[in-house]
PDB file as gemmi writes it, atoms N, CA and C in Angstrom:
CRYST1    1.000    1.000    1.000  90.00  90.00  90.00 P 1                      
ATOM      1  N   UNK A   1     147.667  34.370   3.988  1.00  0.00           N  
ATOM      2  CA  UNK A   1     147.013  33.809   5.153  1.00  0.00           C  
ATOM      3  C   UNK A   1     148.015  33.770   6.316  1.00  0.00           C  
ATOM      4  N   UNK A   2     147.442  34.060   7.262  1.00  0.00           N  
ATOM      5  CA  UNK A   2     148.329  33.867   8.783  1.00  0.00           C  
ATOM      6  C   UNK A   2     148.637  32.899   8.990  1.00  0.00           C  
ATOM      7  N   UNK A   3     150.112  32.517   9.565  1.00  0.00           N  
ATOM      8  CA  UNK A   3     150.255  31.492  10.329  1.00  0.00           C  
ATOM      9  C   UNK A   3     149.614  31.340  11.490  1.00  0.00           C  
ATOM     10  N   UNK A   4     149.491  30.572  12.220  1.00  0.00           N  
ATOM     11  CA  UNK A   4     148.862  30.331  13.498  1.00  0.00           C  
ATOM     12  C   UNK A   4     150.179  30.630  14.745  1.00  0.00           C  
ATOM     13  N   UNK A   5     151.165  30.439  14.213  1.00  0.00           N  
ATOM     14  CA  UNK A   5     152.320  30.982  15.022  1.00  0.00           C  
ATOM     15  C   UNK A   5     152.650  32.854  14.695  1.00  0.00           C  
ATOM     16  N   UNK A   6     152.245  33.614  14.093  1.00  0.00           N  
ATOM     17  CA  UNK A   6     152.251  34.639  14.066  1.00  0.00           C  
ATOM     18  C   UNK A   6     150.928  34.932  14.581  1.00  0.00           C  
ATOM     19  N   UNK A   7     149.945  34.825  14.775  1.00  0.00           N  
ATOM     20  CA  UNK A   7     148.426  35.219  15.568  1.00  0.00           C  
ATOM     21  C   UNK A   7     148.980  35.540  16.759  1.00  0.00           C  
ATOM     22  N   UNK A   8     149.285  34.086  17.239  1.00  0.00           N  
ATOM     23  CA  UNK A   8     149.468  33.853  18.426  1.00  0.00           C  
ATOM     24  C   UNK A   8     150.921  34.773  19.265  1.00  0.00           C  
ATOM     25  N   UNK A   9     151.671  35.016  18.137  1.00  0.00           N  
ATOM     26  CA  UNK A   9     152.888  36.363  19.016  1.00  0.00           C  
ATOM     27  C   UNK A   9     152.205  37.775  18.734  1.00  0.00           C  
ATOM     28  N   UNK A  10     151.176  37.781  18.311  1.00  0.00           N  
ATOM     29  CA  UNK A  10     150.071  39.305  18.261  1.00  0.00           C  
ATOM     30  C   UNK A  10     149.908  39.241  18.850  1.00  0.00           C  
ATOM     31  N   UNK A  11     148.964  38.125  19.136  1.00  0.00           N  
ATOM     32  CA  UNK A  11     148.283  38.236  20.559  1.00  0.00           C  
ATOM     33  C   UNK A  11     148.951  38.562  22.108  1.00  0.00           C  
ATOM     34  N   UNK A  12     150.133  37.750  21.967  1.00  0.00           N  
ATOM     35  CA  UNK A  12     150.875  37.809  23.201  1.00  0.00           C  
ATOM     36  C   UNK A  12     151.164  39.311  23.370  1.00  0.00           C  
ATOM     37  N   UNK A  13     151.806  39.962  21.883  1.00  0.00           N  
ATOM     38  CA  UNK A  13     152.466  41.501  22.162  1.00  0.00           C  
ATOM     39  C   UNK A  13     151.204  42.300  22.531  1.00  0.00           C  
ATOM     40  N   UNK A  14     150.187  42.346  22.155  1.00  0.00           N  
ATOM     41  CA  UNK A  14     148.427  43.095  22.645  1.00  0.00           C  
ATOM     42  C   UNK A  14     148.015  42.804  23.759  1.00  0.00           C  
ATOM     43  N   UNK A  15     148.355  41.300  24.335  1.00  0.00           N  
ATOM     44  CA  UNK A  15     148.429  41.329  25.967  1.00  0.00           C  
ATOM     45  C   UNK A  15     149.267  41.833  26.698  1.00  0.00           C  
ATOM     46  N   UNK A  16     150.423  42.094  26.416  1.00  0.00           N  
ATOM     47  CA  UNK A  16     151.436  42.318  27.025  1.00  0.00           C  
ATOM     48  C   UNK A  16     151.457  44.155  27.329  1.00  0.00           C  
ATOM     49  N   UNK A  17     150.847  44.089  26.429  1.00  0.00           N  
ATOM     50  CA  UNK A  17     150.665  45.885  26.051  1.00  0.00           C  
ATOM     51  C   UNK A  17     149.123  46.341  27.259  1.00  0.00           C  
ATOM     52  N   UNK A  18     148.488  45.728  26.896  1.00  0.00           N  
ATOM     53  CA  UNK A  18     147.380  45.929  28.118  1.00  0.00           C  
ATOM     54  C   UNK A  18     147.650  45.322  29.499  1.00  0.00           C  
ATOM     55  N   UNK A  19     148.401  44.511  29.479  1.00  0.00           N  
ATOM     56  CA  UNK A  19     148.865  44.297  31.045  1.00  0.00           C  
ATOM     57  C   UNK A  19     149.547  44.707  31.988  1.00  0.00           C  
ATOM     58  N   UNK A  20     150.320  45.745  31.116  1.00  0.00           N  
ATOM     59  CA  UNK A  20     150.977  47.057  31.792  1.00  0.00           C  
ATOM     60  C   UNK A  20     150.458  48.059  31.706  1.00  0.00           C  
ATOM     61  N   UNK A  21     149.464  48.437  31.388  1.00  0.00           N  
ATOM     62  CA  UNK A  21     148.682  49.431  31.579  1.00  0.00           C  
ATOM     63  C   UNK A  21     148.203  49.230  33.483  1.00  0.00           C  
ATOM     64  N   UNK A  22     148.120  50.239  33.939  1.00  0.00           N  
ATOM     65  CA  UNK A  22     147.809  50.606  35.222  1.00  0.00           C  
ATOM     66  C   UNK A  22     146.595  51.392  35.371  1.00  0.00           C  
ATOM     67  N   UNK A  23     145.947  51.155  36.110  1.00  0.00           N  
ATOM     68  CA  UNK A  23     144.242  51.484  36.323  1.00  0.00           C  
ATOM     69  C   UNK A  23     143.708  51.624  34.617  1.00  0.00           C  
ATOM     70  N   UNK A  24     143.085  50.336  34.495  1.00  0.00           N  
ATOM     71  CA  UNK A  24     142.836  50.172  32.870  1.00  0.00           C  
ATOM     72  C   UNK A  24     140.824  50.891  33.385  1.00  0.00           C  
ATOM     73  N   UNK A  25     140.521  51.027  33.918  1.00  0.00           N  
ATOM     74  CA  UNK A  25     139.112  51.414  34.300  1.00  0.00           C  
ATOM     75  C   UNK A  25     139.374  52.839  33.540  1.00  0.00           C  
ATOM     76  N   UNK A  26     140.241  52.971  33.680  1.00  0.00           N  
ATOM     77  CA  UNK A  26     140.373  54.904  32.989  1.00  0.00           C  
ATOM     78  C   UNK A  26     140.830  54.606  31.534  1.00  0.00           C  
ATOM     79  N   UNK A  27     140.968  53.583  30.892  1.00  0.00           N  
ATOM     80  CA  UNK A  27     140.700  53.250  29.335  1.00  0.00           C  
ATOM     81  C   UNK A  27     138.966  53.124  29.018  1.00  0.00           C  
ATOM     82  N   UNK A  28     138.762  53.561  27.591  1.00  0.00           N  
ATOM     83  CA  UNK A  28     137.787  53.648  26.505  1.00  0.00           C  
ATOM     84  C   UNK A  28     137.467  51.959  26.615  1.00  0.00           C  
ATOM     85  N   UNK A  29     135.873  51.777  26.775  1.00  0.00           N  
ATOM     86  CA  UNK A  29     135.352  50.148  26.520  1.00  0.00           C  
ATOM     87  C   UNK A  29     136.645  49.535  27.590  1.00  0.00           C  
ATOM     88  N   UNK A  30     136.762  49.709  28.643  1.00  0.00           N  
ATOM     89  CA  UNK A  30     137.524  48.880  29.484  1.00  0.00           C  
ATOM     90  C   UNK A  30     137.100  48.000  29.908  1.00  0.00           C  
ATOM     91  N   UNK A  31     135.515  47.192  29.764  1.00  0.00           N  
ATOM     92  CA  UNK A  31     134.807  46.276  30.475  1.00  0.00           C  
ATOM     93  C   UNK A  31     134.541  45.356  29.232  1.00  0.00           C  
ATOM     94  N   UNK A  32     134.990  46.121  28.216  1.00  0.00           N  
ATOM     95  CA  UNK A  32     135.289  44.437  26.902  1.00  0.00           C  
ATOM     96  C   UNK A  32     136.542  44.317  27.452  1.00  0.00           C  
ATOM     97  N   UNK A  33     137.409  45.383  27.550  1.00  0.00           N  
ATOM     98  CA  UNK A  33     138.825  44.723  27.519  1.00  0.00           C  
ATOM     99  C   UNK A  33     139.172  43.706  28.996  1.00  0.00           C  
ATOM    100  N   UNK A  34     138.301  43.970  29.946  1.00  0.00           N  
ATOM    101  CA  UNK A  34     138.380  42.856  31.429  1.00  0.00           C  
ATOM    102  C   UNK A  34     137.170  41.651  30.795  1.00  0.00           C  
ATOM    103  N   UNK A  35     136.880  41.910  29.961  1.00  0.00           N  
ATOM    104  CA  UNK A  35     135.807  40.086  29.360  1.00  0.00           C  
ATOM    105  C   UNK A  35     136.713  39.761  28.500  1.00  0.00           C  
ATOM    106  N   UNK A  36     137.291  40.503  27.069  1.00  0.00           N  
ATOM    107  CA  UNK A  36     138.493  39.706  27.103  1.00  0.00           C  
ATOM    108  C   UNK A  36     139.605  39.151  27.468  1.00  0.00           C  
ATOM    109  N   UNK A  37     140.161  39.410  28.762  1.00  0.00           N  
ATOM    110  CA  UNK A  37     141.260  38.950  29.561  1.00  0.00           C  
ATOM    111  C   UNK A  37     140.380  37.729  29.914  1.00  0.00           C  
ATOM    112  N   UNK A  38     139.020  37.709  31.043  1.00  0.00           N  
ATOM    113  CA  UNK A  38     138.513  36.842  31.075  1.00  0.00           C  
ATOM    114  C   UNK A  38     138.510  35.553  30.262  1.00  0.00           C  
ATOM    115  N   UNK A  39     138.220  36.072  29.052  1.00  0.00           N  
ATOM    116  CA  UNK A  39     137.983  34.602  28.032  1.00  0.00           C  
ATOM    117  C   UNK A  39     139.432  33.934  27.703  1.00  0.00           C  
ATOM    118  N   UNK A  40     140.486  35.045  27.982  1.00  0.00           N  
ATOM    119  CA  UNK A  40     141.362  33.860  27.641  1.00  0.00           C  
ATOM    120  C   UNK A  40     142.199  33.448  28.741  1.00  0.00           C  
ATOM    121  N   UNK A  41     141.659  33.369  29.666  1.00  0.00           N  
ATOM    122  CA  UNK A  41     141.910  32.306  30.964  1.00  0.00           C  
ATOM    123  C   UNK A  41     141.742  31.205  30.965  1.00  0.00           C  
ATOM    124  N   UNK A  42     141.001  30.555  29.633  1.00  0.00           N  
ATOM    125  CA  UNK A  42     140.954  29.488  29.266  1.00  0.00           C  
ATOM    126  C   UNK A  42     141.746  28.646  27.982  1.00  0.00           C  
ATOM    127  N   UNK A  43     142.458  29.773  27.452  1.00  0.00           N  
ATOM    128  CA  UNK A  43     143.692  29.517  26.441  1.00  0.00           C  
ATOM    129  C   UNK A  43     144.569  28.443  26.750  1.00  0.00           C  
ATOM    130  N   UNK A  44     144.715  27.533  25.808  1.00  0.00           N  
ATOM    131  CA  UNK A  44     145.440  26.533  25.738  1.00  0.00           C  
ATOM    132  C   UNK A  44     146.823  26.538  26.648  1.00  0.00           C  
ATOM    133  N   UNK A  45     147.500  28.091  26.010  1.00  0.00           N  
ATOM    134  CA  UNK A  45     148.857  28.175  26.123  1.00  0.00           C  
ATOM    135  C   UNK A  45     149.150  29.074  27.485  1.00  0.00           C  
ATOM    136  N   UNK A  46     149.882  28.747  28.192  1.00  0.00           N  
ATOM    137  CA  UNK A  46     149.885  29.648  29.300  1.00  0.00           C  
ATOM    138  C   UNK A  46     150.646  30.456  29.571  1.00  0.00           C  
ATOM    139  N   UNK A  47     150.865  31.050  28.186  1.00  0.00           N  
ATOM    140  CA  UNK A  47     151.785  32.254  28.522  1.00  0.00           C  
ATOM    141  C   UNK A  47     150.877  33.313  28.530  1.00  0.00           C  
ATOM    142  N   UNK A  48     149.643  32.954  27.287  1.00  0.00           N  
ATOM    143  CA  UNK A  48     148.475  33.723  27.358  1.00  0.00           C  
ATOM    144  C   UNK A  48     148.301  34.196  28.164  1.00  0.00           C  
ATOM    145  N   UNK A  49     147.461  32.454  29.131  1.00  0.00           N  
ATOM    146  CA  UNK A  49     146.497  32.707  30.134  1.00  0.00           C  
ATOM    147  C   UNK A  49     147.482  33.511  31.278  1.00  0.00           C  
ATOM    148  N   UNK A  50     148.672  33.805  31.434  1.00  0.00           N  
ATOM    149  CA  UNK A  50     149.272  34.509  32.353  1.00  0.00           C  
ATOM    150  C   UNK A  50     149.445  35.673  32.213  1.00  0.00           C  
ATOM    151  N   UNK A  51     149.444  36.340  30.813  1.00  0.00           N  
ATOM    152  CA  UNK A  51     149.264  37.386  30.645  1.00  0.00           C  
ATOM    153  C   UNK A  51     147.745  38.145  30.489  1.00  0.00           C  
ATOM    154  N   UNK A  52     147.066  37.113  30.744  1.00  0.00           N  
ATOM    155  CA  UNK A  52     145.401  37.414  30.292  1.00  0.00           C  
ATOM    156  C   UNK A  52     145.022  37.524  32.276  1.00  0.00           C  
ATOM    157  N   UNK A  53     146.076  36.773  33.114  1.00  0.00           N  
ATOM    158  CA  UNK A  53     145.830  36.870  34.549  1.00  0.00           C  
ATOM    159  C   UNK A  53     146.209  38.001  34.928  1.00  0.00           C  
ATOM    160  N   UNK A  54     147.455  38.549  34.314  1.00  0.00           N  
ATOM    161  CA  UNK A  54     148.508  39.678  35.276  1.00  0.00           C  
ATOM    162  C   UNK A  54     147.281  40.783  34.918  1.00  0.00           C  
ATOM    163  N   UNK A  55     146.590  40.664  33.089  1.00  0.00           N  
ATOM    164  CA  UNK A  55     145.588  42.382  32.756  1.00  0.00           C  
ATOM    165  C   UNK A  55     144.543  41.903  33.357  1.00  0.00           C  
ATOM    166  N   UNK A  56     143.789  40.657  33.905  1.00  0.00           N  
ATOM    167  CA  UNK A  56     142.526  40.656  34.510  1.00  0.00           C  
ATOM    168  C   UNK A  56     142.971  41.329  36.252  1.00  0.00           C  
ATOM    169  N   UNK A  57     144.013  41.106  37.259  1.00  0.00           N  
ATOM    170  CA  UNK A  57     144.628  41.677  38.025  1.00  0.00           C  
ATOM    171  C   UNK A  57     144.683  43.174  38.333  1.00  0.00           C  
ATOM    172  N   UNK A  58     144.649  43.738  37.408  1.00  0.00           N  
ATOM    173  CA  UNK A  58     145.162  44.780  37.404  1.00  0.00           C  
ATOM    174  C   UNK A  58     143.362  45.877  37.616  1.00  0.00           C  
ATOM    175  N   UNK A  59     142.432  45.049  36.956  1.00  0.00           N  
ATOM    176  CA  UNK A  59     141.190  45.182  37.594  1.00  0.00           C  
ATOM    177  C   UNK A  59     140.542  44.890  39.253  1.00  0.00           C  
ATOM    178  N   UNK A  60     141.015  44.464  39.682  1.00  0.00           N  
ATOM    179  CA  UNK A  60     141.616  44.360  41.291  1.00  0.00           C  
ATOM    180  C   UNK A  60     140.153  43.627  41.501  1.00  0.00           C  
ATOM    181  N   UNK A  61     139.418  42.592  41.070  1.00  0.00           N  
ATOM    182  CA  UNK A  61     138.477  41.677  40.965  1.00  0.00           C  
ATOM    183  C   UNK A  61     138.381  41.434  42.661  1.00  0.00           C  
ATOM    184  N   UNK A  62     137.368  41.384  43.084  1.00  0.00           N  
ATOM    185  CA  UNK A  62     137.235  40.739  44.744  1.00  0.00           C  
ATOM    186  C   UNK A  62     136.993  39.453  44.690  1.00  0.00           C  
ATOM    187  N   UNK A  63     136.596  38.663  43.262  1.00  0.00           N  
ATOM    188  CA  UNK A  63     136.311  37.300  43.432  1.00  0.00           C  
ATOM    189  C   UNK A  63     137.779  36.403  43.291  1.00  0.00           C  
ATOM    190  N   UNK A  64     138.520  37.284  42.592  1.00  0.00           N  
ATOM    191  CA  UNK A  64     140.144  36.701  42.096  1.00  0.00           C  
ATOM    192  C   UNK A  64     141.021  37.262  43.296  1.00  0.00           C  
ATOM    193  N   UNK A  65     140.998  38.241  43.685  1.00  0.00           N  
ATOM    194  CA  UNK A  65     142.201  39.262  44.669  1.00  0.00           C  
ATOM    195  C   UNK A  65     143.165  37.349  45.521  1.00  0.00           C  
ATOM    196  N   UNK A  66     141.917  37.196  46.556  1.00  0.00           N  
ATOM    197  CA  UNK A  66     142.535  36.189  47.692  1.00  0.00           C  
ATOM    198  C   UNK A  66     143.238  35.237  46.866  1.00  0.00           C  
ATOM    199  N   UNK A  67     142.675  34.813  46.017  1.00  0.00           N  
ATOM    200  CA  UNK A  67     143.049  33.527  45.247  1.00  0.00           C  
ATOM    201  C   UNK A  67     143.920  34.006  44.518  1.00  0.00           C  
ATOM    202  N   UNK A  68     144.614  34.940  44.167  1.00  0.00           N  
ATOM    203  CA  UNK A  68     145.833  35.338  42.783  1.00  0.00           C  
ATOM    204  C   UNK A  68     147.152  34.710  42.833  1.00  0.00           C  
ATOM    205  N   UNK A  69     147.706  34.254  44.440  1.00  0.00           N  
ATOM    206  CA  UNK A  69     149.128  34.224  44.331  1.00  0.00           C  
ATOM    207  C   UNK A  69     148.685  32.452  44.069  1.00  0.00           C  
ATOM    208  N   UNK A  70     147.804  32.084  44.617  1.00  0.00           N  
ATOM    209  CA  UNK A  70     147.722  30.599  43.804  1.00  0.00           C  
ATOM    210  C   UNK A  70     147.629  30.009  42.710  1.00  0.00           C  
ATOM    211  N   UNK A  71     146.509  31.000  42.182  1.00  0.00           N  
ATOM    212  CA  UNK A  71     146.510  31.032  40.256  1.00  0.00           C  
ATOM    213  C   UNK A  71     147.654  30.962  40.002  1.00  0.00           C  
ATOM    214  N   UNK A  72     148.094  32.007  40.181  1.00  0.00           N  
ATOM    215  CA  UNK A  72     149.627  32.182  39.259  1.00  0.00           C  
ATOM    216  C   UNK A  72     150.313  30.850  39.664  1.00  0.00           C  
ATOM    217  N   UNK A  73     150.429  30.113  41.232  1.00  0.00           N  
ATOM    218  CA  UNK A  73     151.752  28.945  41.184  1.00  0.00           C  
ATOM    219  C   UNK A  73     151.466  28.459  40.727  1.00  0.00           C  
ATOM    220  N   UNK A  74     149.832  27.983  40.340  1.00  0.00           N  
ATOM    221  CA  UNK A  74     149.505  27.019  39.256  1.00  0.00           C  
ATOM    222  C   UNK A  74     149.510  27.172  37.724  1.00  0.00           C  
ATOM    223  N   UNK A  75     150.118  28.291  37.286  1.00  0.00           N  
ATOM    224  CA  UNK A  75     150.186  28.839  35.815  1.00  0.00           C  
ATOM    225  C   UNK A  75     151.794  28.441  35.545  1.00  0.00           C  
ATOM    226  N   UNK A  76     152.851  28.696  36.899  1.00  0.00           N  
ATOM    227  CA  UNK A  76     154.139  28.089  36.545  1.00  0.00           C  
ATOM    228  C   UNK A  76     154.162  26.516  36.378  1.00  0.00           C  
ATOM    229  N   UNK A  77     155.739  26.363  35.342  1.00  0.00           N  
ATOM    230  CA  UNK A  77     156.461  25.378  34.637  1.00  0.00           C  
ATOM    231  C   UNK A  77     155.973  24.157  35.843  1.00  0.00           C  
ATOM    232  N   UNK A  78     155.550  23.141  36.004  1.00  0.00           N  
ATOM    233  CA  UNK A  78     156.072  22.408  36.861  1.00  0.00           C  
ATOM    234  C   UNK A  78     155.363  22.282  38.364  1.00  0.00           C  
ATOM    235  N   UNK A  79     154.191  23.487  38.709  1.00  0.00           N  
ATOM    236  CA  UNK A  79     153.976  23.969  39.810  1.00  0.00           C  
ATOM    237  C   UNK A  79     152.363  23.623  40.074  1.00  0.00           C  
ATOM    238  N   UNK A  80     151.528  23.084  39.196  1.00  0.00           N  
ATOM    239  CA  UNK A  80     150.017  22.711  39.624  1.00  0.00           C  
ATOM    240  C   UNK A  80     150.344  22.099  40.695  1.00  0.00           C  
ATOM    241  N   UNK A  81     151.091  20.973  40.360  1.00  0.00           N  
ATOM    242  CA  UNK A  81     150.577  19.889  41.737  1.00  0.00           C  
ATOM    243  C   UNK A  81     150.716  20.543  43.142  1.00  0.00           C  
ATOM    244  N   UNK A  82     152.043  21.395  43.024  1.00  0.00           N  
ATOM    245  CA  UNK A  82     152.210  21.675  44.754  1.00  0.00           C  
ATOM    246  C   UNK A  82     151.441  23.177  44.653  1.00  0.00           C  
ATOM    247  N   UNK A  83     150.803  23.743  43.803  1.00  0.00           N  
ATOM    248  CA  UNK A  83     149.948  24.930  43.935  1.00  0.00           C  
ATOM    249  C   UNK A  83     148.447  24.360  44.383  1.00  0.00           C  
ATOM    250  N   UNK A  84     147.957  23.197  44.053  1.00  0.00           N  
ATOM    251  CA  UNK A  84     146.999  22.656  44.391  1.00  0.00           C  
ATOM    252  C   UNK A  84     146.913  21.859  45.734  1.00  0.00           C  
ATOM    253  N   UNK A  85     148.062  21.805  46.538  1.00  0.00           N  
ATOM    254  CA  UNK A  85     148.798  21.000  47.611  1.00  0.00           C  
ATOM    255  C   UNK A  85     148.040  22.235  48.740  1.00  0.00           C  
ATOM    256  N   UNK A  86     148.922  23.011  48.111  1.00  0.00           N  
ATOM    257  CA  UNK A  86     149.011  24.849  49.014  1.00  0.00           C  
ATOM    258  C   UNK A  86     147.634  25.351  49.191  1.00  0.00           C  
ATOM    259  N   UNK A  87     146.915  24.921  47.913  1.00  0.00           N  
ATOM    260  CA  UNK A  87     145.205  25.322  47.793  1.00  0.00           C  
ATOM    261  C   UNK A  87     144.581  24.770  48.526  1.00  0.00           C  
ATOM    262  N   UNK A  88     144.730  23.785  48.822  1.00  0.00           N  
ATOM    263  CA  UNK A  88     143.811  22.762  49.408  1.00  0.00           C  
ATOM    264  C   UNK A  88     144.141  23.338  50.927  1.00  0.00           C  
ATOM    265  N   UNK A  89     145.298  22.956  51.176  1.00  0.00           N  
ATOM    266  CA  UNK A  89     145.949  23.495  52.825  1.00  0.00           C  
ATOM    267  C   UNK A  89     145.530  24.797  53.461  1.00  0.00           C  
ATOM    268  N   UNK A  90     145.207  25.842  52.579  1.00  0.00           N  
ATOM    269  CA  UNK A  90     144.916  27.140  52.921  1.00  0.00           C  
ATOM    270  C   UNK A  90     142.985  27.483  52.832  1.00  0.00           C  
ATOM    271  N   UNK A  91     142.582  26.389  51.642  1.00  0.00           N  
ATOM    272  CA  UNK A  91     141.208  26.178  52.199  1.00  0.00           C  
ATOM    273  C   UNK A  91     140.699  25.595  53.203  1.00  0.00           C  
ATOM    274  N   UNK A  92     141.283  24.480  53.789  1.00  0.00           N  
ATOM    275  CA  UNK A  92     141.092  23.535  55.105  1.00  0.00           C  
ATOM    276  C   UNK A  92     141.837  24.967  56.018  1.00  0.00           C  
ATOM    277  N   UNK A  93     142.416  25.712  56.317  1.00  0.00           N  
ATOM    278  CA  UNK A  93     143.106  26.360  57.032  1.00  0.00           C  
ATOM    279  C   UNK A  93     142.323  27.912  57.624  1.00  0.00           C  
ATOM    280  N   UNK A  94     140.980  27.980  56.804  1.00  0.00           N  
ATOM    281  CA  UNK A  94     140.443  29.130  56.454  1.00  0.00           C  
ATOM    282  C   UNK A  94     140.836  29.902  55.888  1.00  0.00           C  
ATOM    283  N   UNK A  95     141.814  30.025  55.123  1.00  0.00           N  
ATOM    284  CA  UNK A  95     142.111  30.824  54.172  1.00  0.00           C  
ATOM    285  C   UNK A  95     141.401  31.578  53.525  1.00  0.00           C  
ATOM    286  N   UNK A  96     140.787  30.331  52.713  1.00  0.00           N  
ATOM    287  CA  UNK A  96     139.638  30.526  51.917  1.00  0.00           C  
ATOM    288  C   UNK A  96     138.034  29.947  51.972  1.00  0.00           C  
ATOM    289  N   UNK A  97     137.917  30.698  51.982  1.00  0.00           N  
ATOM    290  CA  UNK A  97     136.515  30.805  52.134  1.00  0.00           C  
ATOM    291  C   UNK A  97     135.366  30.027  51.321  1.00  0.00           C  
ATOM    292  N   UNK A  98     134.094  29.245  51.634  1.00  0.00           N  
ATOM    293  CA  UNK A  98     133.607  28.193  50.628  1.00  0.00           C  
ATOM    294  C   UNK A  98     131.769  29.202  51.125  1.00  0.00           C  
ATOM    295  N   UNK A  99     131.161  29.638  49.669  1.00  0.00           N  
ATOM    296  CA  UNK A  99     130.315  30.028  50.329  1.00  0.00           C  
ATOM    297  C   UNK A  99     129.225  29.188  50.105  1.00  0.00           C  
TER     298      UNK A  99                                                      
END                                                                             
């Protein structure tokens, strides 16, 4: 039986491996592989969800594009609060857009 600490460094090396892939649209079933990046944007651990951000990215999403360099400050050590500081400031600022 698997450890749950060996799953979880599969997983990381299979993200890591699709997140350097460059124009993944020219991969086989590439629209499971952008719903699975999707689903694990909600992963506990955020090394995942950062590597599940950099291969959803790389799909060049128009709903994610504006918003990416914020995701990410909020995916670093230490960095929600003042990524959510910056969010807020750049939505009041027009930044971003509320539709």
């Amino acid at each position: 039986m698997f450890d749950r600490y060996i799953l979880q460094r599969r997983l990381t090396c299979f993200l890591k491996a699709f997140a350097a892939v460059d124009g993944p649209q020219q991969l086989v079933k590439h629209k499971l592989l952008e719903s699975i990046f999707v689903a694990f944007l909600s992963h506990q651990d955020t090394t995942i969800v950062q590597l599940a951000l950099s291969g959803l990215l790389k799909y060049k999403p128009p709903y994610l594009l504006p918003y990416a360099d914020h995701v990410k400050n909020m995916l670093k050590k230490g960095g929600l609060r003042d990524a959510l500081l910056q969010f807020g400031a750049a939505f009041e600022g027009g930044d971003i857009y509320k539709d």
